[in-house]
VOPAGU-2260 file (C-alpha; in pm, 1 decimal, decimal comma):
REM VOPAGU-2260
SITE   aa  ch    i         X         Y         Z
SITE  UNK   A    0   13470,4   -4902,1   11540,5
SITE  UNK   A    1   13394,2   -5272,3   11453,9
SITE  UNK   A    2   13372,4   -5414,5   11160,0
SITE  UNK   A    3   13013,7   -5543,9   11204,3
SITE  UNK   A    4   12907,3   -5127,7   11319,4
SITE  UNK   A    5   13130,4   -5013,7   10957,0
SITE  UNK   A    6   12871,7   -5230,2   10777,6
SITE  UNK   A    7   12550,5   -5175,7   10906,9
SITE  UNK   A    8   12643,3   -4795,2   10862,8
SITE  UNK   A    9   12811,1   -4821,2   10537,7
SITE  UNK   A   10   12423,5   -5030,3   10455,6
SITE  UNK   A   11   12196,4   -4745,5   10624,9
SITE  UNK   A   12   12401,9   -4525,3   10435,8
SITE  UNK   A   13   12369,3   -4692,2   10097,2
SITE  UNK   A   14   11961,3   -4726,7   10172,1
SITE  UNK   A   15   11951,3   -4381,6   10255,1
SITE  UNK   A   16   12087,0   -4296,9    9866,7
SITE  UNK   A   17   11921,3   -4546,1    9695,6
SITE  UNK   A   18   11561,3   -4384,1    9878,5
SITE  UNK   A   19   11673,2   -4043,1    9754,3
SITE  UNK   A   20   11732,4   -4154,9    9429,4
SITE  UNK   A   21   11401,2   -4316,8    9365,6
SITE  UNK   A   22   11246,2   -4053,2    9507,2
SITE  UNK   A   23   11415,4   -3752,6    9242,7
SITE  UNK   A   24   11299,1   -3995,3    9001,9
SITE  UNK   A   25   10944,7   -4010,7    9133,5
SITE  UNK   A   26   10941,6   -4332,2    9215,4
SITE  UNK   A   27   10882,0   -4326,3    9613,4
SITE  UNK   A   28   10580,9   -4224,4    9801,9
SITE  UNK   A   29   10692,2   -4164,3   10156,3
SITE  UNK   A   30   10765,0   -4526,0   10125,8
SITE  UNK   A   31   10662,5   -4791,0   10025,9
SITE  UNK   A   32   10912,3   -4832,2    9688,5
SITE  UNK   A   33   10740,1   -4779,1    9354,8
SITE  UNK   A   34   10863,1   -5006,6    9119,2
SITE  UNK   A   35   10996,3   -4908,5    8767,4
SITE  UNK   A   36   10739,6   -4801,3    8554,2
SITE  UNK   A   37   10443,7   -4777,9    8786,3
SITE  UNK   A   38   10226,9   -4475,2    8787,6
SITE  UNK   A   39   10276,1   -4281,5    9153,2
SITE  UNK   A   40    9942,1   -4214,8    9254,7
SITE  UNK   A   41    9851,0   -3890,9    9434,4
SITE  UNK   A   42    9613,3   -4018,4    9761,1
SITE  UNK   A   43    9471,4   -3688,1    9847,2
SITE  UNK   A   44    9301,8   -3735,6    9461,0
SITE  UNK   A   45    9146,5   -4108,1    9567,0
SITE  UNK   A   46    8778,7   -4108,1    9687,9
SITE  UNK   A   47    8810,6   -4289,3   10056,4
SITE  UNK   A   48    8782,5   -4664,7   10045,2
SITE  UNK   A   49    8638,9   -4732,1   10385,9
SITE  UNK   A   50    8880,0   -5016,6   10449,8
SITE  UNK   A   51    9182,2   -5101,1   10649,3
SITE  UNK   A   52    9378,6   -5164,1   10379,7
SITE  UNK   A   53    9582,6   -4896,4   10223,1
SITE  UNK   A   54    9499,5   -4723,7    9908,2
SITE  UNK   A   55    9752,2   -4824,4    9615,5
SITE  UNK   A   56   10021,9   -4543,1    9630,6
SITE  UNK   A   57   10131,3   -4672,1    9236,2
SITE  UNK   A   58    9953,1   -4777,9    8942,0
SITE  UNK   A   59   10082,4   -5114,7    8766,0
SITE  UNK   A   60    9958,7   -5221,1    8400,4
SITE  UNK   A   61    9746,8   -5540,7    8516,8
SITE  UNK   A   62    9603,1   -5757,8    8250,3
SITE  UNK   A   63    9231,3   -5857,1    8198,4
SITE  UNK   A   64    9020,1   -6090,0    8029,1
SITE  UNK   A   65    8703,7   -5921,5    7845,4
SITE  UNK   A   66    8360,5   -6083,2    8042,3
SITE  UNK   A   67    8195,6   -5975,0    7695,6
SITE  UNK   A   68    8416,5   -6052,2    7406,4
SITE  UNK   A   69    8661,0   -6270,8    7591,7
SITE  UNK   A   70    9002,0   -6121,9    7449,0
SITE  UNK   A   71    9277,6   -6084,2    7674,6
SITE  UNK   A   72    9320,9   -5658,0    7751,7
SITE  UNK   A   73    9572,4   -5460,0    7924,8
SITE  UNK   A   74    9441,5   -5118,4    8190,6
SITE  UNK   A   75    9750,0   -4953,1    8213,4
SITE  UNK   A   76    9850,0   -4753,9    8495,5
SITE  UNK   A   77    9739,8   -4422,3    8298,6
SITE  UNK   A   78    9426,7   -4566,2    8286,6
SITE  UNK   A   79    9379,8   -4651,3    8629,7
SITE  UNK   A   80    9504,6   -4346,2    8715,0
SITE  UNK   A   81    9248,8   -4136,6    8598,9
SITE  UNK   A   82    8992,5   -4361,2    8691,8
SITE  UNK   A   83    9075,3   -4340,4    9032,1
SITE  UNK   A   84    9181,9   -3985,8    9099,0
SITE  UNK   A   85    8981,2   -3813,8    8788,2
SITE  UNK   A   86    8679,4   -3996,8    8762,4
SITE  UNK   A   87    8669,0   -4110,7    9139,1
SITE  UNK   A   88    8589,7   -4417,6    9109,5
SITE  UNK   A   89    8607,5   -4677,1    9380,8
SITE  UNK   A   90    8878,1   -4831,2    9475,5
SITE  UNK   A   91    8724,9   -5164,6    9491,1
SITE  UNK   A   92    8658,9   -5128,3    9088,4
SITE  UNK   A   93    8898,7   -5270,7    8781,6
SITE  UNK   A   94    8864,3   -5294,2    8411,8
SITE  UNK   A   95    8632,3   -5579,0    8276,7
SITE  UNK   A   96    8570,6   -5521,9    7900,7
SITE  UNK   A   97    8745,9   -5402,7    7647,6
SITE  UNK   A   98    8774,4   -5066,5    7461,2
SITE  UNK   A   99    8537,1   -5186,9    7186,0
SITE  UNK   A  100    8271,4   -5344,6    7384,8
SITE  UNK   A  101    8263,0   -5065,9    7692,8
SITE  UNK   A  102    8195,9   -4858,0    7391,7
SITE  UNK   A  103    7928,8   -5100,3    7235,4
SITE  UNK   A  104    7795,2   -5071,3    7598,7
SITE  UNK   A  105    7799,1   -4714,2    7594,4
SITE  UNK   A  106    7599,9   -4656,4    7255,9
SITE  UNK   A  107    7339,1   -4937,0    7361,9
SITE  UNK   A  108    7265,3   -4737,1    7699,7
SITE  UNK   A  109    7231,7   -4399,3    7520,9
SITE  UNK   A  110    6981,2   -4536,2    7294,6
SITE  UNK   A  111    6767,0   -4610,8    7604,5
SITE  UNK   A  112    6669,4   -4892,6    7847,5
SITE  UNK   A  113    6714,8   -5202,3    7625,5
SITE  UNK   A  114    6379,9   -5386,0    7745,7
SITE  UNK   A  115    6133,0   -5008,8    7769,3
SITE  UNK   A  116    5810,0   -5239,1    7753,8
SITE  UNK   A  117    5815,4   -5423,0    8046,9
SITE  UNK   A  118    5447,2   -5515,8    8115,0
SITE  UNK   A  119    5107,3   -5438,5    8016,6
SITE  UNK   A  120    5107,4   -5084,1    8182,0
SITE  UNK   A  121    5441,4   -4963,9    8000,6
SITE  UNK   A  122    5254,6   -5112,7    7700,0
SITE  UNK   A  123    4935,3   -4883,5    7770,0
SITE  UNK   A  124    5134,7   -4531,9    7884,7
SITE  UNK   A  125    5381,9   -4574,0    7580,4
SITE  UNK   A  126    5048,2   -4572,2    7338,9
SITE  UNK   A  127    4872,1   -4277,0    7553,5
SITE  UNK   A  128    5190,8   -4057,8    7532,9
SITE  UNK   A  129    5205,1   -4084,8    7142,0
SITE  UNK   A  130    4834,6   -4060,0    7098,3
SITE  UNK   A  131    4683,7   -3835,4    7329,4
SITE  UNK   A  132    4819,2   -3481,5    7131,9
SITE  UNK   A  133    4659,1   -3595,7    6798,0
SITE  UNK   A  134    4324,7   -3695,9    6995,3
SITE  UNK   A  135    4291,3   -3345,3    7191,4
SITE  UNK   A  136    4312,7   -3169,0    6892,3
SITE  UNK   A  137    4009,5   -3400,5    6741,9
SITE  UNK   A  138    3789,0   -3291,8    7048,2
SITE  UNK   A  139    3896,2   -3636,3    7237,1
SITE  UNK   A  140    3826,9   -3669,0    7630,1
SITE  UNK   A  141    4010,8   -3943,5    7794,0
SITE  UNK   A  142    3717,7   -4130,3    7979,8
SITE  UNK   A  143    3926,0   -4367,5    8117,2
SITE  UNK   A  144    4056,8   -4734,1    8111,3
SITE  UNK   A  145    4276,5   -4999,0    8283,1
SITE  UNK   A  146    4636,5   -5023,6    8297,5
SITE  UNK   A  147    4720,5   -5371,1    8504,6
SITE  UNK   A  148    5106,2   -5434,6    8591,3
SITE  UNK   A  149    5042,1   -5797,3    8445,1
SITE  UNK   A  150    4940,9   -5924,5    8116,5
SITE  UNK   A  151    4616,7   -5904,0    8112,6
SITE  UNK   A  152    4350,6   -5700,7    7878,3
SITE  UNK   A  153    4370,5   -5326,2    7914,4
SITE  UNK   A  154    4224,4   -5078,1    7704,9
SITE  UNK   A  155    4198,1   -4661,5    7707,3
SITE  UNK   A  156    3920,0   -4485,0    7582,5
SITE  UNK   A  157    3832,4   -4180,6    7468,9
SITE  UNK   A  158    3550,2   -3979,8    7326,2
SITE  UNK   A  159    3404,9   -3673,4    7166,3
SITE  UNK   A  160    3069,6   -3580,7    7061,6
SITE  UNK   A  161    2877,1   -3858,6    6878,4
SITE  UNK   A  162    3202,2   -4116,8    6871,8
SITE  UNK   A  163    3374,6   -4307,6    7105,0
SITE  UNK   A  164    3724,5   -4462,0    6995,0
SITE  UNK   A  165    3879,7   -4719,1    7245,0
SITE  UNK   A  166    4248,7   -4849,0    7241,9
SITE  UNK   A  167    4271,0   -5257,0    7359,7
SITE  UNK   A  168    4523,3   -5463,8    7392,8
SITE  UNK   A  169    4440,0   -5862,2    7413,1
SITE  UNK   A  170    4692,2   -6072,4    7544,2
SITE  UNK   A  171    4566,4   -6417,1    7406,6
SITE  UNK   A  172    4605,3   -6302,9    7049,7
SITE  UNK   A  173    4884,0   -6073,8    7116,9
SITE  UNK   A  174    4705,2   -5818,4    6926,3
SITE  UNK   A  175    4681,8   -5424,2    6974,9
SITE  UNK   A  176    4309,7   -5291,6    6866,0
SITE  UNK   A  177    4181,1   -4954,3    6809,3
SITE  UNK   A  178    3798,4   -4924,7    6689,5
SITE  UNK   A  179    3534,6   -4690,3    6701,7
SITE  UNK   A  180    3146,1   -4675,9    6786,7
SITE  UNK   A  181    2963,6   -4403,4    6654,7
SITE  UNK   A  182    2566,3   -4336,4    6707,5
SITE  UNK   A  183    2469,0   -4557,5    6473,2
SITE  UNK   A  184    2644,3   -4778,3    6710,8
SITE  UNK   A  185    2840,9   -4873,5    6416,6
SITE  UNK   A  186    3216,2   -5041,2    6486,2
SITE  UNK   A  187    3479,7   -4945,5    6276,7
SITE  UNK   A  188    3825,0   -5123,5    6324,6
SITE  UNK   A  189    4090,3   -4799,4    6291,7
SITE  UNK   A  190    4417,9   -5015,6    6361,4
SITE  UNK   A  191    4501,0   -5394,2    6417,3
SITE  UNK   A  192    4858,8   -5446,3    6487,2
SITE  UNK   A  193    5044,2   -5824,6    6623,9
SITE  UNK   A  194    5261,4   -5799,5    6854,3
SITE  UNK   A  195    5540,5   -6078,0    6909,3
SITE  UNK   A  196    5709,6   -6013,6    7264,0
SITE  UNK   A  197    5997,5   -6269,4    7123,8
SITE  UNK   A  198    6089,7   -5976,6    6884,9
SITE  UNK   A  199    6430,9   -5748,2    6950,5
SITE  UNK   A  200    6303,0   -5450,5    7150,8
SITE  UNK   A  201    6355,5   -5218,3    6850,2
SITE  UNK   A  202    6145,2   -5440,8    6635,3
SITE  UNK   A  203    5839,5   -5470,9    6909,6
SITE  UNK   A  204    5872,0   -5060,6    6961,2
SITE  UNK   A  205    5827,5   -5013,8    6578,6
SITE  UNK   A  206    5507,9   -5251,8    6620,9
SITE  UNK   A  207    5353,2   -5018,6    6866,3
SITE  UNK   A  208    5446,2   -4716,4    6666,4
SITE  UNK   A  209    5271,4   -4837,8    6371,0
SITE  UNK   A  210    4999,1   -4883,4    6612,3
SITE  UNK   A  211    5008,4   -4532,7    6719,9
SITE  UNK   A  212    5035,7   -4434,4    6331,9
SITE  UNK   A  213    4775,0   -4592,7    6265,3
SITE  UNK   A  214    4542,7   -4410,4    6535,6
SITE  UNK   A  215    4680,8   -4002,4    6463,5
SITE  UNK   A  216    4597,7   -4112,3    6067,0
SITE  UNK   A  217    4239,6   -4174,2    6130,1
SITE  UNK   A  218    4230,5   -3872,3    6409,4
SITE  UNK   A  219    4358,6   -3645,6    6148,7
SITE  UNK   A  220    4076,7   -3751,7    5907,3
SITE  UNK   A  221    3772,7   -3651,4    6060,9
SITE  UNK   A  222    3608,2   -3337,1    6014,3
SITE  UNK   A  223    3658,0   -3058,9    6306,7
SITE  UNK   A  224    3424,4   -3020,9    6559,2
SITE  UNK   A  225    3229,6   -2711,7    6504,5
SITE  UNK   A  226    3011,6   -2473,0    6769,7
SITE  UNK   A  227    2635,8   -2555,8    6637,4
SITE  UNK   A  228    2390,7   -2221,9    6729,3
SITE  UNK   A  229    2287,4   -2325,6    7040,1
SITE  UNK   A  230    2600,5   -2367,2    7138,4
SITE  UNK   A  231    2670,2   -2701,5    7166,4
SITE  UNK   A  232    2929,0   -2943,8    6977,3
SITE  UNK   A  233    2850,5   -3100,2    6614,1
């Protein structure tokens, strides 16, 4: 045998070792190698990725800058790891923020969606979903109203026997209105309330629910409506 076949078998042979060795130690996938201290991913765990390209057969720590906070982060492979094979996600994803402000994230979306008023009809169902249990128990009928998808004046009214109470918003003054007309034709103003749109959205929501307040206080002081002898409503 030459000396040139000696060495390319004494070479396959040494390859051949060296592949059994990483792969005892868990470090080869069917090939290709997996470097020393990746994370061997398990491909039957991956969702598909719909590409040619292959789907990473290790995890590597790769580092990150936060888009929020800007501080440099590290997603290990752990992490990609079960991101990928336990909580499926794509492929095509990687970290972007940091521990503290994915978790900032996470407490701002479970208190709800950040801007909830986002025109004049939002404004209008938001008021009629707080009021409108207090005003059926006063002997309220919704007699209807106008609820416009831009800023424009809308009101809801509603009325019972001998009183009419209306709910208006007017965009020029920014101002939320609830008054009343009785027989008399007498006005009463039951709630005036600003509203500044350049406020946080927590602050402008606690604006509309003094609003609404305002309305169930008055609802809950009038007198019931009783059956009168003939039958009708006093």
């Amino acid at each position: 045998m030459s000396d040139k076949r000696k060495k390319r078998k004494f070479n396959a042979k040494r390859e051949r070792l060296r592949l059994k060795r990483l792969a005892e130690d868990g470090r080869s996938k069917n090939r290709p190698e997996i470097p020393a201290g990746a994370v061997p991913a398990d491909l039957s765990q991956q969702v598909p990725n719909n590409s040619w390209s292959p789907p990473p057969a290790f995890y590597v720590d790769v580092l990150f800058e936060c888009v929020d906070c800007g501080s440099e982060e590290t997603w290990t492979g752990e992490q990609q790891k079960w991101y990928y094979e336990v909580a499926k996600g794509s492929l095509y994803a990687t970290a972007v923020r940091c521990d503290v402000c994915r978790q900032k994230r996470s407490e701002q979306k479970g208190r709800g969606d950040p801007r909830p008023i986002k025109h004049v009809g939002s404004l209008m169902k938001r008021i009629r979903v707080a009021i409108e249990p207090s005003l059926e128990e006063a002997g309220f009928e919704f007699d209807g109203g106008n609820e416009p998808k831009v800023w424009r004046s809308a009101w809801l009214d509603y009325s019972r026997p001998g009183l009419i109470l209306r709910c208006l918003f007017e965009p020029c003054e920014g101002r939320l209105i609830a008054e009343t007309l009785d027989e008399a034709t007498e006005c009463r103003v039951v709630a005036n309330v600003e509203l500044n749109f350049s406020r946080s959205a927590t602050e402008l929501l606690e604006r509309v629910d003094e609003f609404t307040s305002f309305i169930c206080d008055f609802l809950q002081s009038l007198p019931a409506i009783v059956d009168s002898p003939d039958g009708s409503d006093t």
